[in-house]
C-alpha positions in Angstrom: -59.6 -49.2 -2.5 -57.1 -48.9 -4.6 -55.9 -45.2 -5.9 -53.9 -44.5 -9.1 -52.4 -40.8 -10.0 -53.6 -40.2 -13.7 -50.6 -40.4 -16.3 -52.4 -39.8 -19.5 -56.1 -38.7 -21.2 -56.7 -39.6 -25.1 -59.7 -39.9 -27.2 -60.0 -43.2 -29.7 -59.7 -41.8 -33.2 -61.3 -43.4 -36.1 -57.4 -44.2 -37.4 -56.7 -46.1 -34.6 -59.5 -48.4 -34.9 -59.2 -51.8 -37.0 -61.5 -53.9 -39.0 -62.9 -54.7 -35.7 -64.1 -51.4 -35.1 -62.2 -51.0 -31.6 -59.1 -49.4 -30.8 -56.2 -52.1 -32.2 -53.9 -53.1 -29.9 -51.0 -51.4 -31.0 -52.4 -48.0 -29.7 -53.0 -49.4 -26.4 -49.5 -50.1 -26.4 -48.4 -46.8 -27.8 -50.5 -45.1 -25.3 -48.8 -47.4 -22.1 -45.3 -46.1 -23.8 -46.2 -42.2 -23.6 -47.6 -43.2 -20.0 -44.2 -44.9 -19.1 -42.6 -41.5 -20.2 -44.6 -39.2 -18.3 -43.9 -41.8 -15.2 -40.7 -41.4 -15.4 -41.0 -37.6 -15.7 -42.9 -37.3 -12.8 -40.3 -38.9 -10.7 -37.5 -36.4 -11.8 -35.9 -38.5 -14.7 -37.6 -36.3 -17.6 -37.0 -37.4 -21.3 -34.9 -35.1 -22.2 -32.3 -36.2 -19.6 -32.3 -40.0 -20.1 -29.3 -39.6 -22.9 -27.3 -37.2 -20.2 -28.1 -40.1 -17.2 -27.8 -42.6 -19.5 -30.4 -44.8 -17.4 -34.1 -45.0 -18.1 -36.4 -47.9 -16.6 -37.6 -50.2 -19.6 -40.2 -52.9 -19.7 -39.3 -56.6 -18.9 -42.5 -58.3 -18.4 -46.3 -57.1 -19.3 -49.2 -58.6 -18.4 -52.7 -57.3 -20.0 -56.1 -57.6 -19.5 -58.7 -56.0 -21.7 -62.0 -55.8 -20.4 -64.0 -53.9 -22.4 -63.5 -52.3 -26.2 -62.8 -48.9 -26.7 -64.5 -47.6 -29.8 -63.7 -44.4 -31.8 -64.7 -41.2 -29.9 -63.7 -43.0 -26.7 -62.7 -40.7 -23.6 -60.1 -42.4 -21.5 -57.7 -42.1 -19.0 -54.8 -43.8 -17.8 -54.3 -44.3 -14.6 -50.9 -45.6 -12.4 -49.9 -47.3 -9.0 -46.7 -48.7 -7.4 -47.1 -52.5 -6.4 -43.3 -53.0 -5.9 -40.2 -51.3 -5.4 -37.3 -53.2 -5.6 -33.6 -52.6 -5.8 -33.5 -52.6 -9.5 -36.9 -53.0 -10.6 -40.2 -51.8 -10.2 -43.3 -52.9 -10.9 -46.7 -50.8 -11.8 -50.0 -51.3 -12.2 -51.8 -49.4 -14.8 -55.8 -48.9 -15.7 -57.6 -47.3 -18.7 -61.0 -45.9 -17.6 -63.5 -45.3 -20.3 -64.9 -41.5 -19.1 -68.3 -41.7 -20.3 -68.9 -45.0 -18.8 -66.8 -44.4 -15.8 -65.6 -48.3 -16.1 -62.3 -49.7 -16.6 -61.5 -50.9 -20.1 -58.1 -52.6 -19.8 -55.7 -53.2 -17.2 -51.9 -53.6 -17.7 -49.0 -54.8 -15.2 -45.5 -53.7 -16.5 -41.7 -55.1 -14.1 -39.8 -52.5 -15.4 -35.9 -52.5 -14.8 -33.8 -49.6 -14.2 -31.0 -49.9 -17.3 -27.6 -48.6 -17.7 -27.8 -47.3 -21.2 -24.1 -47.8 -22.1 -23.6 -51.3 -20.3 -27.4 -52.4 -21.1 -28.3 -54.3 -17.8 -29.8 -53.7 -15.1 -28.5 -51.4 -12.2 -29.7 -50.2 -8.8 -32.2 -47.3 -8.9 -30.8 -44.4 -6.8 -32.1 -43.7 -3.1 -33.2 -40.2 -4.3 -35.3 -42.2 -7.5 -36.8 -44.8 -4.8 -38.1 -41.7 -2.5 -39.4 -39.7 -5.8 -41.5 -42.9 -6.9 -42.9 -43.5 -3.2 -44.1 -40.1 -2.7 -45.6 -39.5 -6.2 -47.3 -42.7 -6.5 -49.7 -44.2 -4.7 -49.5 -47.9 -3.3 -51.5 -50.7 -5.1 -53.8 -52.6 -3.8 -55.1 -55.4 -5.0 -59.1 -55.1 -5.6 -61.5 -54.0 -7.6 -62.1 -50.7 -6.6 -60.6 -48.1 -8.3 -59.9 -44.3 -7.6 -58.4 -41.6 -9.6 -56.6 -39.3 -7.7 
């Protein structure tokens, strides 16, 4: 089974739907953004420091899968897991379960690289990052069981 540590709740709001009637994409992407931020947080690299570091992990690749809609009034929550560490990159697995239904709605995979602000490539992410990640988040696994934790 695989476990995910929650990174963010929200609730669809009739402005966020389209002509559609479902949540437009954008949001979905706004939401994965915050999530990416409050990630990063978790692991000791809060917002407000990313100017002082000047290093932030950004998103290289995205993969997205969206199962079911979200509508207006929608409950959800984001969960997040660690597939891969690597020595610059990481990559994370992330899930948006519909509350009320208790289903998942969409499924994202982000490679995020660790960037040097100033010289805008990619750099190693610190020994002291790499043990933050590994004890905050758990391991995915990949299935279709999912648990919040």
């Amino acid at each position: 089974m695989s476990k995910f540590r929650e990174t963010n709740y929200s609730i669809v709001l009739e402005s966020q739907c389209d002509e559609l009637g479902h949540m437009n994409i954008q949001y979905y992407f706004a939401t994965l953004s915050d999530t990416m931020f409050k990630f990063m947080s978790i692991v000791g690299v809060p917002t407000s420091e990313i100017s002082i570091r000047k290093t932030s992990f950004v998103l290289f690749k995205q993969d997205s899968e969206f199962i079911e809609e979200l509508t207006q009034g929608a409950e959800f929550r984001v969960g997040t897991s660690l597939e891969h560490l690597g020595r610059k990159s990481l990559v994370l697995q992330h899930r948006f379960l519909n509350v009320a239904k208790n289903t998942i709605s969409y499924k994202a995979r982000f490679v995020c690289v660790f960037l040097d602000l100033e010289k805008r490539r990619g750099v190693a992410i610190p020994e002291w990052l790499k043990t933050s990640i590994k004890h905050e988040f758990p391991i995915y696994i990949d299935n279709t069981e999912f648990m919040l934790i």
